[in-house]
C-alpha positions as CSV (number, residue, x, y, z in Angstrom):
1,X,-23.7,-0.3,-7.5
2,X,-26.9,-0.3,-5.2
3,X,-26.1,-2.6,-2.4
4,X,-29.3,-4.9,-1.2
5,X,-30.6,-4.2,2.4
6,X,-33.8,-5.1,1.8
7,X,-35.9,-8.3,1.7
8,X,-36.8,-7.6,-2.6
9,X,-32.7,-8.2,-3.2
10,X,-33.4,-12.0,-2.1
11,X,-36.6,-12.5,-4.0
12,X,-34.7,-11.2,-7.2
13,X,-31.7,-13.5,-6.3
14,X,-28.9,-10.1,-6.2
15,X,-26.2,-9.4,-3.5
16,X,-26.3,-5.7,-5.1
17,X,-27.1,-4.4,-8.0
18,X,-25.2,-3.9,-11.0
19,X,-26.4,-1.0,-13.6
20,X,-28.0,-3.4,-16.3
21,X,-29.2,-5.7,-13.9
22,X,-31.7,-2.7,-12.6
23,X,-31.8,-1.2,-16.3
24,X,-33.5,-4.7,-16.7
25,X,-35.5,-5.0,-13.8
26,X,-36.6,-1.3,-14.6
27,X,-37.9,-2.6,-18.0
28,X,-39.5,-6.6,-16.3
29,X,-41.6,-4.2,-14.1
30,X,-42.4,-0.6,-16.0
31,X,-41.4,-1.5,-19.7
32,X,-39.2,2.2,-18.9
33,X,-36.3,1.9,-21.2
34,X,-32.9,3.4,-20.2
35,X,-29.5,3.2,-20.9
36,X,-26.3,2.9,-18.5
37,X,-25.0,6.2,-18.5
38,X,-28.5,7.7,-17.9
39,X,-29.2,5.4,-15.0
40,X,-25.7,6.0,-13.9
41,X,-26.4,9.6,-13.9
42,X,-29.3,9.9,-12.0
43,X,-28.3,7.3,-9.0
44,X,-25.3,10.0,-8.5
45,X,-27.7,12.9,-8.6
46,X,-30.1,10.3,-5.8
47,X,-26.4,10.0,-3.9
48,X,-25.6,6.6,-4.6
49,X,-21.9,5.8,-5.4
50,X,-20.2,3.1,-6.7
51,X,-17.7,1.4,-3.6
52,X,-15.1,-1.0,-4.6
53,X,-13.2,-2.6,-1.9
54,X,-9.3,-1.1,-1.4
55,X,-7.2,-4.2,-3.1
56,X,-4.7,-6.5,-0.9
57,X,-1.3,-7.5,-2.3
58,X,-1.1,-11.0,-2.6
59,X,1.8,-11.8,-0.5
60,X,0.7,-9.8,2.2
61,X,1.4,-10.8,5.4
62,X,-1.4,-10.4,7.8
63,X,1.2,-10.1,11.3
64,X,3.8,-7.7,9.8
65,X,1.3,-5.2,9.5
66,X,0.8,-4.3,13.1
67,X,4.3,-4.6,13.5
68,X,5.2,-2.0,11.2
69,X,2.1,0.6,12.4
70,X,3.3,0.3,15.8
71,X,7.6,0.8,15.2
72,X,6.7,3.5,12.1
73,X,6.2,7.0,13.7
74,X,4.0,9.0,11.4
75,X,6.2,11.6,9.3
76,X,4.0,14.6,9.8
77,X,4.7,14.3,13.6
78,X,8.5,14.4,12.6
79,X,8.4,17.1,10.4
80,X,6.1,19.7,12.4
81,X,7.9,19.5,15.6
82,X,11.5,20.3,13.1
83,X,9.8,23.0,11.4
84,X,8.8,24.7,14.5
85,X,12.4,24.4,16.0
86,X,13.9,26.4,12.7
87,X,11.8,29.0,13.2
88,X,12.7,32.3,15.4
């Protein structure tokens, strides 16, 4: 949830932080007991987010991708100039 950038993410042993994981270090270090959702709640209301990584097909292939950006015009270029042309 709470990616590390700082040197305490290395002293606890973390790459980030997931919700229990600081629910737990919350309560090693202020005996302050909270649940998930709570915790959840107010790292939103701090502006934290939750990022996941956008997932890769498996049999992607890494050369036909450039390919296919650079021979693909993109359809709203198509469509705008056509519209404009049935216009009067």
């Amino acid at each position: 949830m709470v990616r590390c950038r700082s040197h305490n993410c290395a002293a606890h042993g973390v790459v980030r932080w997931r919700l229990i994981d600081l629910a737990q270090w919350l309560w090693d270090e202020f005996a302050i007991t909270i649940s998930k959702q709570t915790l959840r709640r107010e790292l939103r209301a701090l502006g934290y987010r939750k990022l996941s990584a956008r997932p890769r097909h498996h049999a992607q292939d890494a050369e036909a991708i450039p390919a296919f950006k650079k021979t693909s015009p993109p359809s709203w270029r198509r469509s705008g100039r056509a519209s404009r042309a049935a216009r009067p």
